[in-house]
VEXTORRO-223629 format. One record per atom (N, C-alpha, C): chain; residue in one letter; x, y, z; atom name. Coordinates in steps of 0.1 Angstrom, whole numbers, plus 2048, in hexadecimal, padded with zeros to 3 digits. Layout:
BEGIN
<site zami="A" pake="A" c1="X" c2="Y" c3="Z" dovex="CA"/>
...
This chain:
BEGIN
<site zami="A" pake="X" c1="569" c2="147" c3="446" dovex="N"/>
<site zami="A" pake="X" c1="569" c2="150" c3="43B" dovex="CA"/>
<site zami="A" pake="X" c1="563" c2="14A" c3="42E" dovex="C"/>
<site zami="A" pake="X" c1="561" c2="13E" c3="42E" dovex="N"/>
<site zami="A" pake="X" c1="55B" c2="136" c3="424" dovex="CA"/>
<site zami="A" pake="X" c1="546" c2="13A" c3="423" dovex="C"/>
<site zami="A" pake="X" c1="54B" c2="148" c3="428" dovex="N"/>
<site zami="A" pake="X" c1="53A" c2="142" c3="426" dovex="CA"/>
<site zami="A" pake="X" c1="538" c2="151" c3="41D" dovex="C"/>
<site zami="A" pake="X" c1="529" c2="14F" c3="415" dovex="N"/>
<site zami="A" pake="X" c1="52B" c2="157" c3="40A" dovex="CA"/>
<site zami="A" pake="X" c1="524" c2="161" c3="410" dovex="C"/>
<site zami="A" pake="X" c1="51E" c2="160" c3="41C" dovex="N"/>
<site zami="A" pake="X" c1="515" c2="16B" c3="424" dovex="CA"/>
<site zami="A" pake="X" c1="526" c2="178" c3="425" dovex="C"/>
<site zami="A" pake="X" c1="52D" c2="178" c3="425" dovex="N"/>
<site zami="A" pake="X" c1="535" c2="186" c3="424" dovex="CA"/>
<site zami="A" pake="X" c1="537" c2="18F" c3="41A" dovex="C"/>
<site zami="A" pake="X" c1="52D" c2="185" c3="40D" dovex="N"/>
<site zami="A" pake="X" c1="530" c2="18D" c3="404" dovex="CA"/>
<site zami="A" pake="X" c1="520" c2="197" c3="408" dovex="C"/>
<site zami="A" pake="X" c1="518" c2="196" c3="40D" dovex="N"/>
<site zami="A" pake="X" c1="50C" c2="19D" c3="410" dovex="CA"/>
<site zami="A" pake="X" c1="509" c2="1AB" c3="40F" dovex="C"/>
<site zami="A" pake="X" c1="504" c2="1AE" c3="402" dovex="N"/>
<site zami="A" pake="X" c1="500" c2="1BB" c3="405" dovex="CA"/>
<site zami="A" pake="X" c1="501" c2="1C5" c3="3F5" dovex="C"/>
<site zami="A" pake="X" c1="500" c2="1CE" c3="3F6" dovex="N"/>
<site zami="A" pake="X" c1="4FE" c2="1D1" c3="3E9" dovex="CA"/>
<site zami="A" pake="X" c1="50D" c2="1D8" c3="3E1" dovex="C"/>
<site zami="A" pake="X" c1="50F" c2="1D9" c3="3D8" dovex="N"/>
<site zami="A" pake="X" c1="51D" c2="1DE" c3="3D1" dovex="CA"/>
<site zami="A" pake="X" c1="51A" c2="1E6" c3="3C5" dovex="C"/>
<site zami="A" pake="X" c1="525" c2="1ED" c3="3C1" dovex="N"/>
<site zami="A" pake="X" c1="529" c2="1F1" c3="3B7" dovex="CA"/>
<site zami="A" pake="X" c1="531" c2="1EC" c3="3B1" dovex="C"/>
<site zami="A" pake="X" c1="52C" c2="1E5" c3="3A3" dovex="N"/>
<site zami="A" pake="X" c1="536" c2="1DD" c3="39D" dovex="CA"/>
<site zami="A" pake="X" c1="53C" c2="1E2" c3="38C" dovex="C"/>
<site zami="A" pake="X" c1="545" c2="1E2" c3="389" dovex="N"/>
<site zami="A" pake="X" c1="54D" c2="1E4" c3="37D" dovex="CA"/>
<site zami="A" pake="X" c1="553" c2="1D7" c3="376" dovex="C"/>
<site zami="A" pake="X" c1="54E" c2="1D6" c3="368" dovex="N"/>
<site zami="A" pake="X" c1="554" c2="1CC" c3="361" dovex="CA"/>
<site zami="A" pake="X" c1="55E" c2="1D3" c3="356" dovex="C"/>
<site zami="A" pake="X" c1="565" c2="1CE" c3="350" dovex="N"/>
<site zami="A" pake="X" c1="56D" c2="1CF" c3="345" dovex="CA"/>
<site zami="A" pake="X" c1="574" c2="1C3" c3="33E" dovex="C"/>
<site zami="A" pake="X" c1="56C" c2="1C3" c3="32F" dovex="N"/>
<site zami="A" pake="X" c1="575" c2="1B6" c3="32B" dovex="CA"/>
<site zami="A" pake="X" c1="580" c2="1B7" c3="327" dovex="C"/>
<site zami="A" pake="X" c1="588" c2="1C3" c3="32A" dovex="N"/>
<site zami="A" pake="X" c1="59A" c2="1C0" c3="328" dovex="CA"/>
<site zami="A" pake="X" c1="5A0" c2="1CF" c3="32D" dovex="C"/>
<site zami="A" pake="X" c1="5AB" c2="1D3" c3="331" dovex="N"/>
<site zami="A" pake="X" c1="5AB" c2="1DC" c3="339" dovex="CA"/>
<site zami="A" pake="X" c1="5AB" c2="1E9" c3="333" dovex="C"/>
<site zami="A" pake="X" c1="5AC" c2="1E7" c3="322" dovex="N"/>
<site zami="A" pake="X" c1="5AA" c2="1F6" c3="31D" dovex="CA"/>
<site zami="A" pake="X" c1="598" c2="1F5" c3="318" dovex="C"/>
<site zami="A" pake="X" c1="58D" c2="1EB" c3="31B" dovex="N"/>
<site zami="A" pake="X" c1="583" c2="1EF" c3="318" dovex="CA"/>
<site zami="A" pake="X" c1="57A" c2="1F9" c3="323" dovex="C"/>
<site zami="A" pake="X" c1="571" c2="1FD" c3="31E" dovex="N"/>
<site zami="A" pake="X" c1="568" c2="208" c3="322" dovex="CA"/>
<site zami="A" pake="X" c1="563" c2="1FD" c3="32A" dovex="C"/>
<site zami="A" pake="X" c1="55E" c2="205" c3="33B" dovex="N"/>
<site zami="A" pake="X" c1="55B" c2="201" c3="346" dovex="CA"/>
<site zami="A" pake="X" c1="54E" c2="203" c3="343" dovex="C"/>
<site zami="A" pake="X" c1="543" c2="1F8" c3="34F" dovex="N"/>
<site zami="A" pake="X" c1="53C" c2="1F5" c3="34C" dovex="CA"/>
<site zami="A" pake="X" c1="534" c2="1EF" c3="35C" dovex="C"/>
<site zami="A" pake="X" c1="52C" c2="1FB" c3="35F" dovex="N"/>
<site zami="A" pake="X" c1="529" c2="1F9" c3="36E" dovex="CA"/>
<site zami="A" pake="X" c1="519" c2="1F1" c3="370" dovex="C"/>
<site zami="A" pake="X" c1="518" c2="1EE" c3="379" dovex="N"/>
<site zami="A" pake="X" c1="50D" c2="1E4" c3="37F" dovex="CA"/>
<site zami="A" pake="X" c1="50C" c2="1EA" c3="38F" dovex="C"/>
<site zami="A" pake="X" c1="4FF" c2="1E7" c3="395" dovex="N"/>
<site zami="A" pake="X" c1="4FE" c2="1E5" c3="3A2" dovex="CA"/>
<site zami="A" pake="X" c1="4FC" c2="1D6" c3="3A8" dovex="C"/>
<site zami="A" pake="X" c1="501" c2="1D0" c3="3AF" dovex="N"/>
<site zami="A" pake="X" c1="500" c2="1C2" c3="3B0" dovex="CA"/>
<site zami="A" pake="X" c1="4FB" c2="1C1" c3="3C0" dovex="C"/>
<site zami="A" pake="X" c1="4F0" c2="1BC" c3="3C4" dovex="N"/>
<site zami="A" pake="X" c1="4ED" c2="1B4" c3="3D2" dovex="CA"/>
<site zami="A" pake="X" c1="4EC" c2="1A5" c3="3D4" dovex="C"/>
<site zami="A" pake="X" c1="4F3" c2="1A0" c3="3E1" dovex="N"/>
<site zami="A" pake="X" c1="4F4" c2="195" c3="3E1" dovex="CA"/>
<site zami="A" pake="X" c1="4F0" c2="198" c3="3EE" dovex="C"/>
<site zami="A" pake="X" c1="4EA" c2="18C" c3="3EF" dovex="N"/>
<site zami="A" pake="X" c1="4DC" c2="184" c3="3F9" dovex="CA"/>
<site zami="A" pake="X" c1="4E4" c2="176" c3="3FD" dovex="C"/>
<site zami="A" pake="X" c1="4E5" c2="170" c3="403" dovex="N"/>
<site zami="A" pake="X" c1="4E8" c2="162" c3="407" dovex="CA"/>
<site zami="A" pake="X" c1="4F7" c2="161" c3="3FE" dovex="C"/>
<site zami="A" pake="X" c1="4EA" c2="155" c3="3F9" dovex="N"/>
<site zami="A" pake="X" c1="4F8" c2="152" c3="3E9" dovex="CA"/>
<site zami="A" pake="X" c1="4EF" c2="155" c3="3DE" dovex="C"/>
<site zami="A" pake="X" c1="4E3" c2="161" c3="3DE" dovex="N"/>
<site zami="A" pake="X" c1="4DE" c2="162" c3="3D2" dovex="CA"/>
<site zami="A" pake="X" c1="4E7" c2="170" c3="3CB" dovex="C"/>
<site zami="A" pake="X" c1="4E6" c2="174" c3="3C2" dovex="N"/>
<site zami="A" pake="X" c1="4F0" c2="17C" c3="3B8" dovex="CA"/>
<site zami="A" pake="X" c1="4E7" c2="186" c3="3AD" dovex="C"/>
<site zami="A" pake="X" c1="4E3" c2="194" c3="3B5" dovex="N"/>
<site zami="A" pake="X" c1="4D7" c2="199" c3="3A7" dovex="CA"/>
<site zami="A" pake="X" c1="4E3" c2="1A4" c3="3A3" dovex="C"/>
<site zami="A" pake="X" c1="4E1" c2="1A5" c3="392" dovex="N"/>
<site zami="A" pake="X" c1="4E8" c2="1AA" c3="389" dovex="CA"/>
<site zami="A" pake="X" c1="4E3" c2="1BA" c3="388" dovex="C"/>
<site zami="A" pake="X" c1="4E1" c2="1C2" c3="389" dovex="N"/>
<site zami="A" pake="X" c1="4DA" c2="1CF" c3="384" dovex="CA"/>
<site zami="A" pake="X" c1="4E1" c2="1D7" c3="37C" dovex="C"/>
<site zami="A" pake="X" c1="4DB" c2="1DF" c3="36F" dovex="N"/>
<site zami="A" pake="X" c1="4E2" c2="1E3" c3="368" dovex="CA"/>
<site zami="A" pake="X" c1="4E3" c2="1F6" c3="368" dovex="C"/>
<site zami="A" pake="X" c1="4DC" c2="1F9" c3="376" dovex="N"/>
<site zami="A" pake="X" c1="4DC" c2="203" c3="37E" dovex="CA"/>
<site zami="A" pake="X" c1="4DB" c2="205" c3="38D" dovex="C"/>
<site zami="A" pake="X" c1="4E4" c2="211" c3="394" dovex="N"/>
<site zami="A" pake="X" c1="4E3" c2="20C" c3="3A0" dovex="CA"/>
<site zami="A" pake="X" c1="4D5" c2="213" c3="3A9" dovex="C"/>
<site zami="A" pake="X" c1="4CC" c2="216" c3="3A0" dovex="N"/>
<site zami="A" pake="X" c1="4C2" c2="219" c3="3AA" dovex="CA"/>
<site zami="A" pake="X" c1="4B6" c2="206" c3="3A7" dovex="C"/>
<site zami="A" pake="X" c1="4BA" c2="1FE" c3="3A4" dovex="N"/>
<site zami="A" pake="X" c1="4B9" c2="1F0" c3="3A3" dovex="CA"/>
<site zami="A" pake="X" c1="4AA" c2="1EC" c3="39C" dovex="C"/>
<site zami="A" pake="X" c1="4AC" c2="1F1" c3="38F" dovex="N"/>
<site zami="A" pake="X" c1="49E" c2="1F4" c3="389" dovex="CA"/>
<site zami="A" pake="X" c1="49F" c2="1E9" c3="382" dovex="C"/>
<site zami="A" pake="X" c1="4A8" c2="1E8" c3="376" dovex="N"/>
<site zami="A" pake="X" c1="4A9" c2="1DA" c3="372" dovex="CA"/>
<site zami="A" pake="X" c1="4B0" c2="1D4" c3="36E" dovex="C"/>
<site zami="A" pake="X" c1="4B0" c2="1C7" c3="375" dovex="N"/>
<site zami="A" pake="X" c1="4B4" c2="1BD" c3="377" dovex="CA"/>
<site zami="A" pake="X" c1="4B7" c2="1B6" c3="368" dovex="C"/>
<site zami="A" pake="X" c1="4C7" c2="1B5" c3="36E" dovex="N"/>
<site zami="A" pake="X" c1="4D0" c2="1AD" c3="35D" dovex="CA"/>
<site zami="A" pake="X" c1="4CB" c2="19D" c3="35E" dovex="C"/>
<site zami="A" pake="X" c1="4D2" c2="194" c3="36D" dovex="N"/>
<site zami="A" pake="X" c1="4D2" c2="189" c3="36A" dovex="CA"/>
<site zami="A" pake="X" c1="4D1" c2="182" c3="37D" dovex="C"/>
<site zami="A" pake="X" c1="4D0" c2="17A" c3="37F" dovex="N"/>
<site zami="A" pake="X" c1="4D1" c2="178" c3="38A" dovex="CA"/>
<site zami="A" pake="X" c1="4D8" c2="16B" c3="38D" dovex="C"/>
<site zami="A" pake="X" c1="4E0" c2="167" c3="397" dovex="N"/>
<site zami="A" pake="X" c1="4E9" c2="15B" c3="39A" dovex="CA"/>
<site zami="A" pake="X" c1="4E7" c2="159" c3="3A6" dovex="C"/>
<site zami="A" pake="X" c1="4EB" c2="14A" c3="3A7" dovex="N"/>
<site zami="A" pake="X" c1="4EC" c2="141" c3="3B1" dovex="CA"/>
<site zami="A" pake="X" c1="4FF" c2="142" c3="3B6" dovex="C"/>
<site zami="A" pake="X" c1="508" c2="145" c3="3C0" dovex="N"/>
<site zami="A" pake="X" c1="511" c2="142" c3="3C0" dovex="CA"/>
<site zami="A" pake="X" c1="515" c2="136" c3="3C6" dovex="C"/>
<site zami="A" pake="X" c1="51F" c2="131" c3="3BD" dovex="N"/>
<site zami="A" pake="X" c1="520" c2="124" c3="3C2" dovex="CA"/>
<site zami="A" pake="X" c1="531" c2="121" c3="3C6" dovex="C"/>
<site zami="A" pake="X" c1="534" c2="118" c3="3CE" dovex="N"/>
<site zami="A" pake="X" c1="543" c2="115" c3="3CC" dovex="CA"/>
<site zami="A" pake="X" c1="549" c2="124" c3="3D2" dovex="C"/>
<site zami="A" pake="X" c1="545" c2="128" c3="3DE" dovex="N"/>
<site zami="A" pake="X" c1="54A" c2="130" c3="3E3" dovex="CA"/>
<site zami="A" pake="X" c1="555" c2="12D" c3="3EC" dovex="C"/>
<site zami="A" pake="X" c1="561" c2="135" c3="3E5" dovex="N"/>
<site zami="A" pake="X" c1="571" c2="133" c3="3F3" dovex="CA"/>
<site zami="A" pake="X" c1="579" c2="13E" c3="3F5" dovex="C"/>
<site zami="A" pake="X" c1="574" c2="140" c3="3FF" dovex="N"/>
<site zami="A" pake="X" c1="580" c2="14C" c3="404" dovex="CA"/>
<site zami="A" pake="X" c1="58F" c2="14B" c3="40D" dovex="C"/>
<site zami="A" pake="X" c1="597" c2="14F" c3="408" dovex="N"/>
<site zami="A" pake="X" c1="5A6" c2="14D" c3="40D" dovex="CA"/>
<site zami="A" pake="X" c1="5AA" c2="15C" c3="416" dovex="C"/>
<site zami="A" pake="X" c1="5A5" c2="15B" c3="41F" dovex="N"/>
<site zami="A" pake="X" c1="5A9" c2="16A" c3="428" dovex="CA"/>
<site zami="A" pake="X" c1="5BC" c2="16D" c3="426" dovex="C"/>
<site zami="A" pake="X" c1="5C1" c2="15E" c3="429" dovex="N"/>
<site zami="A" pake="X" c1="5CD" c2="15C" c3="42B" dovex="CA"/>
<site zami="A" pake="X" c1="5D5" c2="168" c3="41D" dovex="C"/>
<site zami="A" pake="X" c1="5CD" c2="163" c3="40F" dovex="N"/>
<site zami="A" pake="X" c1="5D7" c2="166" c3="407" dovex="CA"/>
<site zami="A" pake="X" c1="5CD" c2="174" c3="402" dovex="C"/>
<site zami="A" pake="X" c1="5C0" c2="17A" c3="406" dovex="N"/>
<site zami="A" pake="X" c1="5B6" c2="182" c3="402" dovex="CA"/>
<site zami="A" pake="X" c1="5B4" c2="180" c3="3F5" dovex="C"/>
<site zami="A" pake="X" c1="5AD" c2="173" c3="3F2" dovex="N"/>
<site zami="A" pake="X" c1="5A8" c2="170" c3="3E6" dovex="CA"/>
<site zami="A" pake="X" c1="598" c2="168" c3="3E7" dovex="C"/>
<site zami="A" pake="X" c1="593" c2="169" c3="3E0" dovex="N"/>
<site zami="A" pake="X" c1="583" c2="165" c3="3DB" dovex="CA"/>
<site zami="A" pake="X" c1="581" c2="15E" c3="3D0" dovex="C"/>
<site zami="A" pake="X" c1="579" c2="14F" c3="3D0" dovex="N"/>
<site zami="A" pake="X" c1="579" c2="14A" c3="3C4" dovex="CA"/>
<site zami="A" pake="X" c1="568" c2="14B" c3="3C8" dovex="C"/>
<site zami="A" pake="X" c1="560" c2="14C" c3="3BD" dovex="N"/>
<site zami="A" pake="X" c1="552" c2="146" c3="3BD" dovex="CA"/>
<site zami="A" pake="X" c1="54F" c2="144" c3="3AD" dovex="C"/>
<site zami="A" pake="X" c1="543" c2="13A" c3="3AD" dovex="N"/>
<site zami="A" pake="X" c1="53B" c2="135" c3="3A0" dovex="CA"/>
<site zami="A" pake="X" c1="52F" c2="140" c3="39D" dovex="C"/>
<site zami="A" pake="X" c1="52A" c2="148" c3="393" dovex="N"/>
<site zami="A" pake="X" c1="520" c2="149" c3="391" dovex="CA"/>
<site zami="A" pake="X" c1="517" c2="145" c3="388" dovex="C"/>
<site zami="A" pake="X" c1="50A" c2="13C" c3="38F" dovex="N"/>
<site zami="A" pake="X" c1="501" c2="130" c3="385" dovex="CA"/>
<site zami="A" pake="X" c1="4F4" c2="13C" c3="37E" dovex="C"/>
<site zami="A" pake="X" c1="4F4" c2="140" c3="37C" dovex="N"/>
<site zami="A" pake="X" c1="4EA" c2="143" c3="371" dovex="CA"/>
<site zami="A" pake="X" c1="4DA" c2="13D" c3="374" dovex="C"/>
<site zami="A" pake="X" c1="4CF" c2="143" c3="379" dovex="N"/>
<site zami="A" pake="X" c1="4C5" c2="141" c3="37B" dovex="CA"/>
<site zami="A" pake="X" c1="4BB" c2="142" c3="36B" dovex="C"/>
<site zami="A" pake="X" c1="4C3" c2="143" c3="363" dovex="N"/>
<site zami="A" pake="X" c1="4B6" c2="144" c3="35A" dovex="CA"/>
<site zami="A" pake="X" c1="4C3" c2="137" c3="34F" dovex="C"/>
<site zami="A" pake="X" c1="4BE" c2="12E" c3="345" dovex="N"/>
<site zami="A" pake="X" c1="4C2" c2="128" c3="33B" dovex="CA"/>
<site zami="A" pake="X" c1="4CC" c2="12F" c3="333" dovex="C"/>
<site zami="A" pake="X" c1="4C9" c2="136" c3="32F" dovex="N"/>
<site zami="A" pake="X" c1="4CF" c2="13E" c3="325" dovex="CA"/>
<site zami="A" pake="X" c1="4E0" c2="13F" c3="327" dovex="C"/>
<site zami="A" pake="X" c1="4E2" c2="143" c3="332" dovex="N"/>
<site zami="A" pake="X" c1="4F0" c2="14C" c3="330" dovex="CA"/>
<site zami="A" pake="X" c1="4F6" c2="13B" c3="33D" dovex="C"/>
<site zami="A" pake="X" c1="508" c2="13C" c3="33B" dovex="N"/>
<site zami="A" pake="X" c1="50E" c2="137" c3="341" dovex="CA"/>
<site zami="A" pake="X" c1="513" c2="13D" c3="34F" dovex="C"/>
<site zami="A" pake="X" c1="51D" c2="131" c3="355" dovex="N"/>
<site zami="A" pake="X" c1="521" c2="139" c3="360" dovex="CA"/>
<site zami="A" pake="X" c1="52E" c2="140" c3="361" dovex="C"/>
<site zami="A" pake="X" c1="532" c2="147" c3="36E" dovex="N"/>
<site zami="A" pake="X" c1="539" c2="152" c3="36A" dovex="CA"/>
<site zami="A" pake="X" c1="543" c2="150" c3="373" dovex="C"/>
<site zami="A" pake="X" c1="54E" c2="14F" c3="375" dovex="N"/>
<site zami="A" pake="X" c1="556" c2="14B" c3="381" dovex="CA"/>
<site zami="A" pake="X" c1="560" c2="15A" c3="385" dovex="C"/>
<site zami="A" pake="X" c1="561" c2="159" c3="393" dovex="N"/>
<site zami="A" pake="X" c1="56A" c2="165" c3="397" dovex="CA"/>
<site zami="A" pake="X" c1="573" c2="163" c3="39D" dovex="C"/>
<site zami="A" pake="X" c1="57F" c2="169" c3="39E" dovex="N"/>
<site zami="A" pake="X" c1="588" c2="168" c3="3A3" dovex="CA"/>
<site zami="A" pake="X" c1="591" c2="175" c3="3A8" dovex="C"/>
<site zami="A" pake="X" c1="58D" c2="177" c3="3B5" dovex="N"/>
<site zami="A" pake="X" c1="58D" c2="188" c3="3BA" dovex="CA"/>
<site zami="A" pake="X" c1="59A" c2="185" c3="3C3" dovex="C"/>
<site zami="A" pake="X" c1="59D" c2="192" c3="3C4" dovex="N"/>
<site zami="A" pake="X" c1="5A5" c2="195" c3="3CF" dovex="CA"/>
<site zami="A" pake="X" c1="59F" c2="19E" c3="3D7" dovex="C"/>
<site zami="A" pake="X" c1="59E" c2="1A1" c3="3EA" dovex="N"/>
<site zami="A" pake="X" c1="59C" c2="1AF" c3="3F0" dovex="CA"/>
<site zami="A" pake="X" c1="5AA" c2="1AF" c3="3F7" dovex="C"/>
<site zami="A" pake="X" c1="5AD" c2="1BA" c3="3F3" dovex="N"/>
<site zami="A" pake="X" c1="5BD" c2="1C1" c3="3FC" dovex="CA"/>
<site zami="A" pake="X" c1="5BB" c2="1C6" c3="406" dovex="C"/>
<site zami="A" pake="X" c1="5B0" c2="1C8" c3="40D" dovex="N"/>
<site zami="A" pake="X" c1="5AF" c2="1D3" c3="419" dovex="CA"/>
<site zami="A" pake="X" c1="5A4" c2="1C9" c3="422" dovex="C"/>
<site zami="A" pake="X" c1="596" c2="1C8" c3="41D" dovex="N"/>
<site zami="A" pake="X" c1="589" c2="1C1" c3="422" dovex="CA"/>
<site zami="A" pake="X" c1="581" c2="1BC" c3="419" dovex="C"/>
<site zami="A" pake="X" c1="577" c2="1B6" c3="41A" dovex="N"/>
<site zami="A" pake="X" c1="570" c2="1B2" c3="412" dovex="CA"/>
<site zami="A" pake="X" c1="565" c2="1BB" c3="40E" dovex="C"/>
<site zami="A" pake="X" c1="567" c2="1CA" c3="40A" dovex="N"/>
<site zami="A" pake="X" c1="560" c2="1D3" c3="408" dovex="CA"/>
<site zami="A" pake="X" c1="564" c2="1D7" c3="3FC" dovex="C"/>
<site zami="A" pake="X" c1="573" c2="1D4" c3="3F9" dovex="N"/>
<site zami="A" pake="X" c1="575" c2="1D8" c3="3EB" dovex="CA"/>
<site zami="A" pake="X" c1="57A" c2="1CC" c3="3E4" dovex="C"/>
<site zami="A" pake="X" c1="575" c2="1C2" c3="3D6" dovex="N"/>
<site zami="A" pake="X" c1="57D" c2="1B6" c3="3D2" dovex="CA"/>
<site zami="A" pake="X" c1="580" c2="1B9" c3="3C6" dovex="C"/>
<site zami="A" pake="X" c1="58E" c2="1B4" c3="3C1" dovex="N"/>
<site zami="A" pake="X" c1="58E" c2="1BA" c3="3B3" dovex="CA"/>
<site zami="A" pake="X" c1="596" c2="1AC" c3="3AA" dovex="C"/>
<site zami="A" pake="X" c1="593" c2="1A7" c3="39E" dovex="N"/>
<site zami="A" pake="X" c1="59B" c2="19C" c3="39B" dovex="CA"/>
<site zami="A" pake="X" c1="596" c2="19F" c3="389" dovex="C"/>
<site zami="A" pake="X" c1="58F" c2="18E" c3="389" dovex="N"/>
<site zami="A" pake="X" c1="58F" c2="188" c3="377" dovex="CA"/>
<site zami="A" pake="X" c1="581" c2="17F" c3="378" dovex="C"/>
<site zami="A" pake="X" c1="57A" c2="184" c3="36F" dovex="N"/>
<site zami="A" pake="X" c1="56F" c2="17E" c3="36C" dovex="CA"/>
<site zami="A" pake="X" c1="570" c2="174" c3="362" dovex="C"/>
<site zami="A" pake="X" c1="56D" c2="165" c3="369" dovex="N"/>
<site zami="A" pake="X" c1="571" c2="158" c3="35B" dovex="CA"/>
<site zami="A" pake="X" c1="582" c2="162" c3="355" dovex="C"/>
<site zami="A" pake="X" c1="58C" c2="161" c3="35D" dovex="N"/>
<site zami="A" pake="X" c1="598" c2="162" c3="358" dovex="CA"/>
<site zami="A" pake="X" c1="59A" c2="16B" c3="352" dovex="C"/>
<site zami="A" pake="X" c1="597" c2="174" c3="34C" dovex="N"/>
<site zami="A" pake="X" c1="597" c2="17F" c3="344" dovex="CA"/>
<site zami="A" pake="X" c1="590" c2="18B" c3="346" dovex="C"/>
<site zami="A" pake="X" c1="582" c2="18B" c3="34A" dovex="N"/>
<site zami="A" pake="X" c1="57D" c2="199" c3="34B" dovex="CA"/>
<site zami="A" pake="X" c1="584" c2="19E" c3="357" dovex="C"/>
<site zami="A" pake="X" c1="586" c2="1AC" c3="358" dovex="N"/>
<site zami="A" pake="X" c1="58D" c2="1B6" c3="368" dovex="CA"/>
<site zami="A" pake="X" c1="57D" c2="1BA" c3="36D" dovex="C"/>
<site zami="A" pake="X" c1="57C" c2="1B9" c3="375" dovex="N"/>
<site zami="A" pake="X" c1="56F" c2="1BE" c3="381" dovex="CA"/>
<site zami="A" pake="X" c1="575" c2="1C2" c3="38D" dovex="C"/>
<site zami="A" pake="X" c1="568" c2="1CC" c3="38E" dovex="N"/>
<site zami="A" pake="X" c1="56D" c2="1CF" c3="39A" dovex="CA"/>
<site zami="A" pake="X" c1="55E" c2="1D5" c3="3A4" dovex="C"/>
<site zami="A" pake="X" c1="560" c2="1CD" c3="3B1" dovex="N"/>
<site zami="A" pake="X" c1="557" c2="1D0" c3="3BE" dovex="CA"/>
<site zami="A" pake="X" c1="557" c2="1D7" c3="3CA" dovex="C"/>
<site zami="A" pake="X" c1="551" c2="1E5" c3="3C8" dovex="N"/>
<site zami="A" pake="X" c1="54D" c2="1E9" c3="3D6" dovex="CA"/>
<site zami="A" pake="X" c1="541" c2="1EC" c3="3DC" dovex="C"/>
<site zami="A" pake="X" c1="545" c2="1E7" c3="3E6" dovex="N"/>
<site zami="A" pake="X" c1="538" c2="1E2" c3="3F3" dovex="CA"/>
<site zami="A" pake="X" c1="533" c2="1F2" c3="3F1" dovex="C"/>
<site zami="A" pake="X" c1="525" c2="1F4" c3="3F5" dovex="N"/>
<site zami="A" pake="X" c1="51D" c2="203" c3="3FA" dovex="CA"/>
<site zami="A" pake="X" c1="515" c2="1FD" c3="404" dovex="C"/>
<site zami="A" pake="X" c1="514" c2="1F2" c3="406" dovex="N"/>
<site zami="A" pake="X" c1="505" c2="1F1" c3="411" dovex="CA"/>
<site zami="A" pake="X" c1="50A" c2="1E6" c3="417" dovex="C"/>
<site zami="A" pake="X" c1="510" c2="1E3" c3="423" dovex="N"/>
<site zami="A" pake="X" c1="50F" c2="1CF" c3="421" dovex="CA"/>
<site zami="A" pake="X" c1="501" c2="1CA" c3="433" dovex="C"/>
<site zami="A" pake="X" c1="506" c2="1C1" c3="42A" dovex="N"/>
<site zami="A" pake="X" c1="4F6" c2="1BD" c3="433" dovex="CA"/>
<site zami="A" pake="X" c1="4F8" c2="1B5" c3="438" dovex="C"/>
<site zami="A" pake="X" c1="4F4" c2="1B5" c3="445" dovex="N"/>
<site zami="A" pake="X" c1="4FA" c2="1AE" c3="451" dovex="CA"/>
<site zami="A" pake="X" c1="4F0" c2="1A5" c3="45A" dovex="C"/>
């Protein structure tokens, strides 16, 4: 379960930086351990792109930790800490400890 190939495939993703702010959606595809950001889901253009790093999955307790490193200088990295209740089709937790996100799978790729 340690391998980041389960996260494979493309998502619908929701951020919020606190849980009364206005939601704030993305399309996300992950490739390997690559991480592309899109700021629509027909994947026209591209927010940011990441390397994931420090990937661990705990089936036992259904929780997910990963690093996200930032392929361009500019911006830092971004750490997650998900939970999936059911499979790994839906993960929902805290971004760097504080933002609420939330991931569902549409495509995964096998």
């Amino acid at each position: 379960m340690n391998d980041v190939r389960v996260l494979g495939g493309l998502w619908d993703y929701e951020f919020r930086a606190s849980i009364t702010s206005e939601v704030k959606k993305y399309r996300v595809e992950i490739k390997s351990s690559q991480f592309f950001l899109y700021e629509d889901i027909a994947k026209q253009n591209l927010v940011e792109t990441y390397n994931i790093q420090e990937f661990l999955c705990n089936p036992h307790t259904c929780e997910i930790y990963f690093r996200l490193v930032p392929n361009s200088s500019g911006n830092t990295h971004v750490q997650q800490f998900l939970r999936f209740p059911n499979s790994i089709t839906e993960l929902v937790g805290l971004e760097n400890t504080k933002n609420h996100v939330l991931y569902k799978k549409v495509k995964d790729y096998k």
